[in-house]
C-alpha positions as CSV (number, residue, x, y, z in Angstrom):
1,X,29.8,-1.8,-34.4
2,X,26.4,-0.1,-34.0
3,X,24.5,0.3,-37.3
4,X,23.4,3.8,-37.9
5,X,19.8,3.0,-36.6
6,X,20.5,1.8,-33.5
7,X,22.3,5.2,-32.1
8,X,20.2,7.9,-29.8
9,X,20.7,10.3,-32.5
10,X,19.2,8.0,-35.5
11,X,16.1,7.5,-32.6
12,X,15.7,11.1,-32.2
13,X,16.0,12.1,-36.4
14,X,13.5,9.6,-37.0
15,X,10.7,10.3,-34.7
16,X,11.3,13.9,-35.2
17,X,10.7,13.3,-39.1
18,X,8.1,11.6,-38.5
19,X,6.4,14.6,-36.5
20,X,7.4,16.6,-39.6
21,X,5.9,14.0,-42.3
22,X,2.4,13.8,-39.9
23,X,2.1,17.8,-39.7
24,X,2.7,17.7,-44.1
25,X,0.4,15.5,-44.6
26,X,-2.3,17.7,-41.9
27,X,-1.7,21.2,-44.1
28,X,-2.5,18.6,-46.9
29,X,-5.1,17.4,-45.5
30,X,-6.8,20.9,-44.4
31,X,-6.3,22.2,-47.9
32,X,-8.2,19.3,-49.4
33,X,-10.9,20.2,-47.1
34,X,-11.3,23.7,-48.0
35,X,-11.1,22.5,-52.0
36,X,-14.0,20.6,-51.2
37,X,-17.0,22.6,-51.3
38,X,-15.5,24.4,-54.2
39,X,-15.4,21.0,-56.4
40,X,-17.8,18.9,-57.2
41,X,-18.4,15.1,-55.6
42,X,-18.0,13.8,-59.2
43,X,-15.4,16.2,-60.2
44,X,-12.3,15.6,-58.2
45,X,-9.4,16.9,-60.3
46,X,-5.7,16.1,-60.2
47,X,-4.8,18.3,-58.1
48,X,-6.8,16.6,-55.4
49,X,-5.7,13.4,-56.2
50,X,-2.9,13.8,-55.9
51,X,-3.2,15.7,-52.4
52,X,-5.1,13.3,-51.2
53,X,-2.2,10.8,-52.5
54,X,0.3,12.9,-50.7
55,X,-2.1,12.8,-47.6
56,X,-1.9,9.2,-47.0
57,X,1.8,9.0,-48.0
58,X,2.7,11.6,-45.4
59,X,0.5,10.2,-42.7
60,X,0.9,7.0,-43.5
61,X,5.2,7.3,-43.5
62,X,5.1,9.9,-40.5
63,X,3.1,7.6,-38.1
64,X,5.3,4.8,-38.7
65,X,8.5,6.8,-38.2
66,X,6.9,8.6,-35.0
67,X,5.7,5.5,-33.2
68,X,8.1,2.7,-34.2
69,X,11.3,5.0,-35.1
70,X,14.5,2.8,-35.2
71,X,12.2,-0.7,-35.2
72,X,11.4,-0.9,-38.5
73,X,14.8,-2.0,-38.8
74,X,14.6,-5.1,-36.7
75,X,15.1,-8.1,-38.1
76,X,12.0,-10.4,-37.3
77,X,11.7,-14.5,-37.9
78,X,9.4,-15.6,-40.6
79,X,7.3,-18.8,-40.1
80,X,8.1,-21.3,-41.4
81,X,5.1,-21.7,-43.6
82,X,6.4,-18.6,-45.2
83,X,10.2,-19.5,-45.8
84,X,11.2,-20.3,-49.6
85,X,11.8,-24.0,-50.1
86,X,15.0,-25.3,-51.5
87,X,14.2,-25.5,-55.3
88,X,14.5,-28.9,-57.0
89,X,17.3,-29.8,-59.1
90,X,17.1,-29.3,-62.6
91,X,17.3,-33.2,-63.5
92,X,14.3,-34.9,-61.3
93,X,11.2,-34.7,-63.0
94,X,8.4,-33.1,-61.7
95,X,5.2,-34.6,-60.7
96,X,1.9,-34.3,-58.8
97,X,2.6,-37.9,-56.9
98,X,6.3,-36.9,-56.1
99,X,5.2,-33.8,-54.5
C-alpha cells in the first residue's frame, strides 16, 4: 500500500501549498516594507514582529513544500556516529576506565 505522500495527488497538493505559503509570506513581506519608513529603526512594534515572524514561517515552510514536496517524508540513514547506543544495564557500575 502506498502511503498518502507517495501518490501524484499528495505531489501536486503539496507543491501547490507551498506556492500558496511562498506568495503569504510575499504580501507579508511587502507590507512590512511599507510599515517601515513609518516606524522607527528602534521602534519595531508587535505587529512587525510578529509579521516578520510570519514572513520567515511562510517562506521558510513554502520553499520546502515547493522544492522537495513529497521528500521530506523519506526516510534517510543516520551515521552511525549519530545512532543512540544501547544503554547500560542498571547493575554494572559506571566508570571513566570502563568506558
Amino acid at each position: 500500500m502506498k502511503k498518502w505522500h507517495e501518490t501524484r495527488v499528495a505531489n501536486i497538493g503539496l507543491r501547490a501549498l507551498g506556492i500558496v505559503l511562498v506568495g503569504i509570506g510575499w504580501l507579508f513581506a511587502l507590507r512590512l516594507h511599507h510599515m517601515a519608513p513609518i516606524t522607527g529603526p528602534r521602534d519595531p512594534g508587535a505587529l512587525m514582529i510578529i509579521l516578520s515572524a510570519a514572513t520567515f514561517l511562510g517562506a521558510s515552510a513554502g520553499s520546502a513544500l515547493l522544492f522537495v514536496g513529497p521528500g521530506l517524508w523519506e526516510t534517510v540513514e543516520v551515521s552511525e556516529r549519530w545512532r543512540r547506543q544501547p544503554t547500560r544495564a542498571p547493575d554494572t557500575p559506571f566508570s571513566l576506565t570502563n568506558a
